[in-house]
C-alpha positions as CSV (number, residue, x, y, z in Angstrom):
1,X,0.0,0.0,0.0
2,X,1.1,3.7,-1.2
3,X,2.5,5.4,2.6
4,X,1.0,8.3,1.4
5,X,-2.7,6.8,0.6
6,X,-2.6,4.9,4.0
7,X,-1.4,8.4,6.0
8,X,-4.4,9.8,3.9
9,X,-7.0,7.0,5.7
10,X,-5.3,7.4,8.9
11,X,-6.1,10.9,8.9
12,X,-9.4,10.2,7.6
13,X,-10.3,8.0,10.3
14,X,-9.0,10.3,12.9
15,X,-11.2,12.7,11.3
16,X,-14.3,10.8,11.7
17,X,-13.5,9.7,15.5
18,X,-12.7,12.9,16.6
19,X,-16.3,14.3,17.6
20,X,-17.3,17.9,18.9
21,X,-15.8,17.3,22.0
22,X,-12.5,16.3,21.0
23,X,-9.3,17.9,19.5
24,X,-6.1,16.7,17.3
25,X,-3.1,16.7,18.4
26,X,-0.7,17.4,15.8
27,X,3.4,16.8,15.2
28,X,3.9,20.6,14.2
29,X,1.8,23.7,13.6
30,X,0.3,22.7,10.6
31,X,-3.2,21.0,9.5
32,X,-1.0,18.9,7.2
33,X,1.4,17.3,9.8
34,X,1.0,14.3,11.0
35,X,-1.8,13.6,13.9
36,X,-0.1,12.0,17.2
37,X,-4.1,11.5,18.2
38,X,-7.2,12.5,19.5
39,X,-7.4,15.0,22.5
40,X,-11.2,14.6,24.3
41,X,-12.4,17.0,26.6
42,X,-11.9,15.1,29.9
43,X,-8.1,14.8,28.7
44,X,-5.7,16.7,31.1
45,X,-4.1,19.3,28.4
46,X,-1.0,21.6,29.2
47,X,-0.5,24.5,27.2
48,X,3.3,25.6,27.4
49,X,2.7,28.4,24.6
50,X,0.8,29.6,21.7
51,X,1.8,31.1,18.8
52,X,-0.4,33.7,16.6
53,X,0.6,35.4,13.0
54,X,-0.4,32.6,11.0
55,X,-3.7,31.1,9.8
56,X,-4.6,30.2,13.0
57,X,-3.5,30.1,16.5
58,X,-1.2,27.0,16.9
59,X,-1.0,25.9,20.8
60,X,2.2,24.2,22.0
61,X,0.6,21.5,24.3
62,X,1.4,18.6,26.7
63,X,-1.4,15.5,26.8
64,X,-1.2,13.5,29.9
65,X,-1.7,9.2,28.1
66,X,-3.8,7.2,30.4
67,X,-0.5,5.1,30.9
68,X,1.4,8.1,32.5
69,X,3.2,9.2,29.4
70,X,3.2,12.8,28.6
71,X,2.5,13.2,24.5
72,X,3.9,16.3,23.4
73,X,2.4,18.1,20.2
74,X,0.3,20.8,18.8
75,X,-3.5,22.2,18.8
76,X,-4.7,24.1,16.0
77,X,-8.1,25.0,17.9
78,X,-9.5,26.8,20.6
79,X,-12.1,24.3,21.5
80,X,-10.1,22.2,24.3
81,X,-11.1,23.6,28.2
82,X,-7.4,24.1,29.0
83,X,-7.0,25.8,26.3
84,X,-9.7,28.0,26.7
85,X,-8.4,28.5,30.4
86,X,-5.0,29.7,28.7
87,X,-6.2,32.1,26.2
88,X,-8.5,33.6,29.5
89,X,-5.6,33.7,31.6
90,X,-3.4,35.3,28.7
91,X,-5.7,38.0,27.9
92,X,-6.3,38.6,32.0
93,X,-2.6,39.0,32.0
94,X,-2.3,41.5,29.0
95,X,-4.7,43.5,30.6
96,X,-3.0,44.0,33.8
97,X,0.4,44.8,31.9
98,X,-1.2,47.1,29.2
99,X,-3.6,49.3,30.9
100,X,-5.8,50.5,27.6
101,X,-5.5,54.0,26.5
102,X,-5.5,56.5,29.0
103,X,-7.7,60.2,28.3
104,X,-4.5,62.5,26.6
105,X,-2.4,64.9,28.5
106,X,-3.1,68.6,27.2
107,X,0.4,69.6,26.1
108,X,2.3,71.7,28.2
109,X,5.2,73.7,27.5
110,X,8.0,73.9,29.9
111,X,8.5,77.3,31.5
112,X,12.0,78.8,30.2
113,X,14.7,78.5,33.0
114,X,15.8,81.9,34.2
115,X,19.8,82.3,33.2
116,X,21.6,83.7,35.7
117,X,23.4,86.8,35.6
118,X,26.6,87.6,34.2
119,X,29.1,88.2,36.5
120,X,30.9,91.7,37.0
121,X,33.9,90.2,37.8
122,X,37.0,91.1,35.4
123,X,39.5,88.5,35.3
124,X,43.2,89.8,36.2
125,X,45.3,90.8,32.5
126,X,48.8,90.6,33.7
127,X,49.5,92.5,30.1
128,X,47.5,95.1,31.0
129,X,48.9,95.9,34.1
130,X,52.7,95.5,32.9
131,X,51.7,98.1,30.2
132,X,50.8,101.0,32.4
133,X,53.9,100.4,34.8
134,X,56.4,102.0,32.1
């Protein structure tokens, strides 16, 4: 059988087990990668990070197995508790550190800073003073 036609059925019938409830979890930020499994809802799900700029928000995710491995992968969706919990928890957090805009400042020029005065001190010429002596 062609690796690439039975990759195609795999993910095909991943595709048709994973219901509502239930997320992929890929090998790399991408729809097209391969699909380590399925993710339910009652799965405990780390999110380490996410990344944003692309298509979609790719979530960098640990999956506790039943057998007390940790699977490490990607989400592509939002859909997953945990990771509804992190994207809360990020924007709580942004919030805090970037108050929004506050009302504007009028503009307000500085006053000038008064100069102080010359002084009427003359410095000492020795020339002039050996000039008049003759």
């Amino acid at each position: 059988m062609n690796p690439k036609l039975a990759a195609l059925f795999l993910l095909g019938g991943t595709l048709a087990l994973a219901q509502s409830d239930s997320s992929l979890l890929y090998s790399e930020c991408s729809d097209s990668s391969d699909v380590k499994r399925v993710v339910q809802s009652s799965d405990v799900v780390v999110v380490r990070h996410s990344f944003a700029g692309g298509p979609q928000t790719c979530y960098a995710v640990s999956v506790a197995d039943g057998n007390g491995k940790t699977v490490y992968g990607f989400m592509l969706d939002a859909d997953h508790p945990s990771v509804l919990a992190f994207e809360h928890k990020e924007e709580d957090y942004i919030a805090q550190v970037l108050p929004g805009p506050t009302e504007p400042r009028p503009q307000t020029r500085p006053k000038p800073v008064a100069r102080a005065k010359r002084s009427t001190y003359k410095f000492w010429n020795p020339f002039k003073a050996l000039a008049g002596t003759k």
